[in-house]
N, C-alpha and C positions, 0 to 999 in steps of 0.2 A: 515584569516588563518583557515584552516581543521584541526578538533579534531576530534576524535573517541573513542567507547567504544564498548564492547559484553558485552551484559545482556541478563539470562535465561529467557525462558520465553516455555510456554506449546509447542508452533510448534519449538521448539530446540533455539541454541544462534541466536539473533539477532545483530545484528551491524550497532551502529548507529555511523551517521557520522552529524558535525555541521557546518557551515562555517559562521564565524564573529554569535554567539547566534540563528542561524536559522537553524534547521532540513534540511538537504538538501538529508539525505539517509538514508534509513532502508532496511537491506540486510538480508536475509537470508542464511543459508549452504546451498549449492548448485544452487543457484538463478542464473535462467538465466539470463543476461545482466549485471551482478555484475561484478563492475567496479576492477581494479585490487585494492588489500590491499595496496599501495604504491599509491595512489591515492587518500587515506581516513584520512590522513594526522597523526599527534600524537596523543597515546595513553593519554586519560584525560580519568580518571573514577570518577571524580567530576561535578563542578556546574552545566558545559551544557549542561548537562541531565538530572540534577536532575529532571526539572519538565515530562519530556518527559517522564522516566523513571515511575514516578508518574502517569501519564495517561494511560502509558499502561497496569501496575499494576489493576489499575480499573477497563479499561476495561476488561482483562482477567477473573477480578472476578465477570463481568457480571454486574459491578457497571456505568460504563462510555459507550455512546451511542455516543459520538461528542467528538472529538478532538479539542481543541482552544489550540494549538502553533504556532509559526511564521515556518513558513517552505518559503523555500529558491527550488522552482521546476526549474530544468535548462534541457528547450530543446527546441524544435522548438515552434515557436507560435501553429503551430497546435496541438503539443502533450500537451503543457501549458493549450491550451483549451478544449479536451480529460480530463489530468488529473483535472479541475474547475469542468467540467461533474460529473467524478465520485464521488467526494467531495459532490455531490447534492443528491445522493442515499443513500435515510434512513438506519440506520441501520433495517437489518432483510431483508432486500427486495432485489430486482437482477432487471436485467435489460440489454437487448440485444444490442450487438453492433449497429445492426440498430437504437435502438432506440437512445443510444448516437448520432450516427451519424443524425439521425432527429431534436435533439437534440439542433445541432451545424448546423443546416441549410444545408446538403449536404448528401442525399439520399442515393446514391451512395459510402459513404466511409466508408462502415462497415468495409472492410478489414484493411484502412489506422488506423479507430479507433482501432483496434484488434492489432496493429503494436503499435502504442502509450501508448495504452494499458498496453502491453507487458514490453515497458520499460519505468514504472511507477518506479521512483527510492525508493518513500517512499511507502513500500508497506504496507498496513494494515491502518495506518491512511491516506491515502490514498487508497478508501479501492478497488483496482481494483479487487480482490476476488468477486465483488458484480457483475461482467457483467459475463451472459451466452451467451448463442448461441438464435437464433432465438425460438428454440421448448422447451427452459430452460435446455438444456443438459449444461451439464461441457464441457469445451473447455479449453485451453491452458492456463496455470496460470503461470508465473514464478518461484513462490514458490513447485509446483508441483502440480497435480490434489487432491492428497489425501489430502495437506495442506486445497489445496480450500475448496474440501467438509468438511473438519473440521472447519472451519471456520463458511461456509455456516450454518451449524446444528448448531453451538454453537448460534450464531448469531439469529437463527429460533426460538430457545429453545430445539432441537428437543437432543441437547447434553446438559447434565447438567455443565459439564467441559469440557474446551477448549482443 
């Protein structure tokens, strides 16, 4: 069964969703591919979040670098294996869709990674914010470009606060 909550956090409310104690979505306001609210199941602003809720806490404050909750990722085996990729990129560092797509043994599928990408449902601990473009430009983020680069800086050090 799907439970949900919003909690503040520096890049505005976040909404998280859980299904049977596993993280299965973190949504932003305005997030492309955000699934509809009648899809995120009931409002719980208790237990199963508490710890998620505690990790993002940390990381915001520049305290937490890795994520360890159970998360619940539901999509195709290719985006499954996409989102395992990005799970692998250090904090601080970025990393080109080609290279995911090298990656994952298939040259050729930068675009399909950039699609998978895309609809990464748990976003941030999952941290898709971390792939650019080929020449390290900013390209398409769900949460929005300006999220990204605030992310990206916070992350670098190059922002003191998220």
């Amino acid at each position: 069964m799907k439970h949900h909550t919003v909690i503040d956090s520096p890049y505005g409310p976040l909404t998280l969703v859980a299904d049977d104690g596993a993280l299965c979505g973190l949504y932003m306001v305005g997030q492309r591919h955000r699934p509809p609210e009648e899809s995120f199941g009931v409002r719980d602003d208790g237990a199963p979040f508490d710890e998620v809720t505690r990790q993002l806490a940390a990381y915001f404050e520049g305290e937490l670098k890795e994520f360890d909750l159970p998360l619940r990722l539901n999509g195709t085996l290719f985006q499954r294996g996409v989102w395992e990729q990005l799970g692998q990129i250090p904090y601080g560092e970025t990393r080109s869709y080609g290279e995911l797509a090298q990656a994952l043994g298939n040259l050729g599928a930068s675009r399909a990674v950039g699609l998978a990408n895309g609809k990464n449902p748990i976003g941030i601990i999952v941290p898709c914010h971390r792939v650019v473009g080929a020449n390290g430009s900013l390209t398409g983020y769900g949460g929005g470009l300006e999220r990204k680069q605030r992310l990206l800086d916070f992350e670098s050090g190059a922002a003191l606060f998220p």
